[in-house]
N, C-alpha and C positions, 0 to 999 in steps of 0.2 A: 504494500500500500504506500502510496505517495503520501506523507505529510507534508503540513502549510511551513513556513519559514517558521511559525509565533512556535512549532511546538520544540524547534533548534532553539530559540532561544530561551526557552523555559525551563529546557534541561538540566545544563549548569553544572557544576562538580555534584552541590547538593543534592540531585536527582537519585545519588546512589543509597543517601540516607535510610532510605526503608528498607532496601536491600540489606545494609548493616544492622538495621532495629531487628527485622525478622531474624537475623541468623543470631543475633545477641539473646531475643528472647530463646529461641532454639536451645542454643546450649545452656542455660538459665534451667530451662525444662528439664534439660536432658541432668542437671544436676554439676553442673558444673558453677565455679564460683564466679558471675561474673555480674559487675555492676553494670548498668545500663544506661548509658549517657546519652542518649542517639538523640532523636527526633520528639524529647517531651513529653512524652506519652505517659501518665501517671502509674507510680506504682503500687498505685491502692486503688479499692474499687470506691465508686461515687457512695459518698457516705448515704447512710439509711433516711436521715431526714430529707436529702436532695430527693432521693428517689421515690420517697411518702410523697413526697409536693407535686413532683413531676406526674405522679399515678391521679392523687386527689384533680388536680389540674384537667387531664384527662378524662377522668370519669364526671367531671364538672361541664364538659363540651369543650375544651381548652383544645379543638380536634383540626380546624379550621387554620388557613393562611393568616398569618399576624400581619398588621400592616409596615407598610415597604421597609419604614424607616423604623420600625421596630415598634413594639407598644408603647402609646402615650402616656398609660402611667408610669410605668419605667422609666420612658426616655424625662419625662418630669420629674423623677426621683433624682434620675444621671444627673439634671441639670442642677437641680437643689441642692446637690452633696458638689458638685466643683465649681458649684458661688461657692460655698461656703468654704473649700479647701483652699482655693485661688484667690476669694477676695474680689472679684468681681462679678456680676452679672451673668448669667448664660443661660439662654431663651429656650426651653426642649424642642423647639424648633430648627434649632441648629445641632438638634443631637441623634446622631440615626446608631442604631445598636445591628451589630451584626453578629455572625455565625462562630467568630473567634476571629485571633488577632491576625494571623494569616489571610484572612476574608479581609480584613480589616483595610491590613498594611496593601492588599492587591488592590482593593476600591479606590483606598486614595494613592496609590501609584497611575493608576489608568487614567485618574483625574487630572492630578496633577504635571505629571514627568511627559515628555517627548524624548524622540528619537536624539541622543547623543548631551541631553542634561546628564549633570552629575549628583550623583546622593554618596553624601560620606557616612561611614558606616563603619562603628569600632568593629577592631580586629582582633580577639577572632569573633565572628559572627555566627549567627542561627544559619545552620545549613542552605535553607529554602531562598534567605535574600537573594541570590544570584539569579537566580531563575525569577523571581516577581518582579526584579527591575529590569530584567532583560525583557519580560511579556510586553514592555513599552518604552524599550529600545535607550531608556537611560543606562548607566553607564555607574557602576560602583566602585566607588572611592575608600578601599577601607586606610583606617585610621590604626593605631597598632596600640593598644589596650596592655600596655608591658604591666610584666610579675611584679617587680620591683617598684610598681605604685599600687600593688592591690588588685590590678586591673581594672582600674579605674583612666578613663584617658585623660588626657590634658588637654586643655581647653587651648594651649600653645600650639599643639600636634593639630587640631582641627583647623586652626585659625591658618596656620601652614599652607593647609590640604584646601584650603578654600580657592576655586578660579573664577575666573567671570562665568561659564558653565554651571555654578554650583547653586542645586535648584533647594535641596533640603540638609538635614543631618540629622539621620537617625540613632537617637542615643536613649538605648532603655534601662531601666533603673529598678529591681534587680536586673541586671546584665544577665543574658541568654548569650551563650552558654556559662559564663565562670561565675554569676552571683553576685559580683559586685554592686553595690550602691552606689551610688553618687550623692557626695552630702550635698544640703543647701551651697554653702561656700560655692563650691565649684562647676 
């Protein structure tokens, strides 16, 4: 089968990820001693009261398409808890709740980025980046997240890596993969 160009760039190193997760849980089963860092996938099951709510929900009629941008009382909650975290205003009209943050990060890429912007992006990174900025042809910058600060980056290293190209900087806090925080200061 001929594939499109969008699914070469989607592939990415990342692509191999799952292949690694599966063969990780594999020998996991098979009893072997092995921690499992791959691809996030939690290593407990959704606790009992998630799953009470999610049933009640259901048996409630909770059966149906949610709307686009997510539910209104939620996205109204979203918006009341980051007034109040941030300090300013924020209208649940500007707040759309998606499927996870990989849904997330790919909506506002598509949105945002074009063929040959730049997005920097501490290093080392979540396997999948590579392939979501590639589905819309920008271009990843990573930044290098060294041991010897905690793995936390420097706002020196980003400012560096900055070109006239440079559309975004995505910097999460717990850090995906090593954990790091980022204080307020920095």
């Amino acid at each position: 089968m001929l594939y499109s160009e969008l699914t070469q760039r989607i592939q990415g190193a990342g692509s191999a990820a799952w292949e690694l997760h599966h063969e990780a849980n594999r020998r996991q089963a098979a009893g072997e001693d092995v921690l499992v860092l791959s691809v996030g996938d939690p290593d407990f099951d959704t606790p009992g009261p998630v799953v009470d709510a999610a049933v009640q929900a259901l048996r409630s009629g909770a059966t149906h398409y949610a709307a686009i941008q997510g539910i209104p009382r939620l996205r109204q909650a979203i918006a009341a808890q980051s007034s109040r975290q941030f300090g300013h205003p924020v209208n649940s009209d500007r707040v759309a709740v998606l499927a996870g943050a990989q849904c997330a990060l790919f909506s506002v890429a598509m949105c945002l980025f074009d063929v040959a912007d730049e997005v920097i992006v501490v290093d080392p990174t979540y396997v999948t980046y590579e392939g979501l900025f590639g589905a819309c042809g920008a271009q990843m910058v990573p930044v290098a997240a060294r041991p010897e600060n905690g793995f936390v980056v420097r706002p020196s290293d980003i400012e560096a890596a900055v070109t006239p190209r440079t559309r975004a900087v995505l910097i999460n806090s717990p850090h995906n993969p090593t954990g790091a925080v980022v204080s307020r200061d920095t």
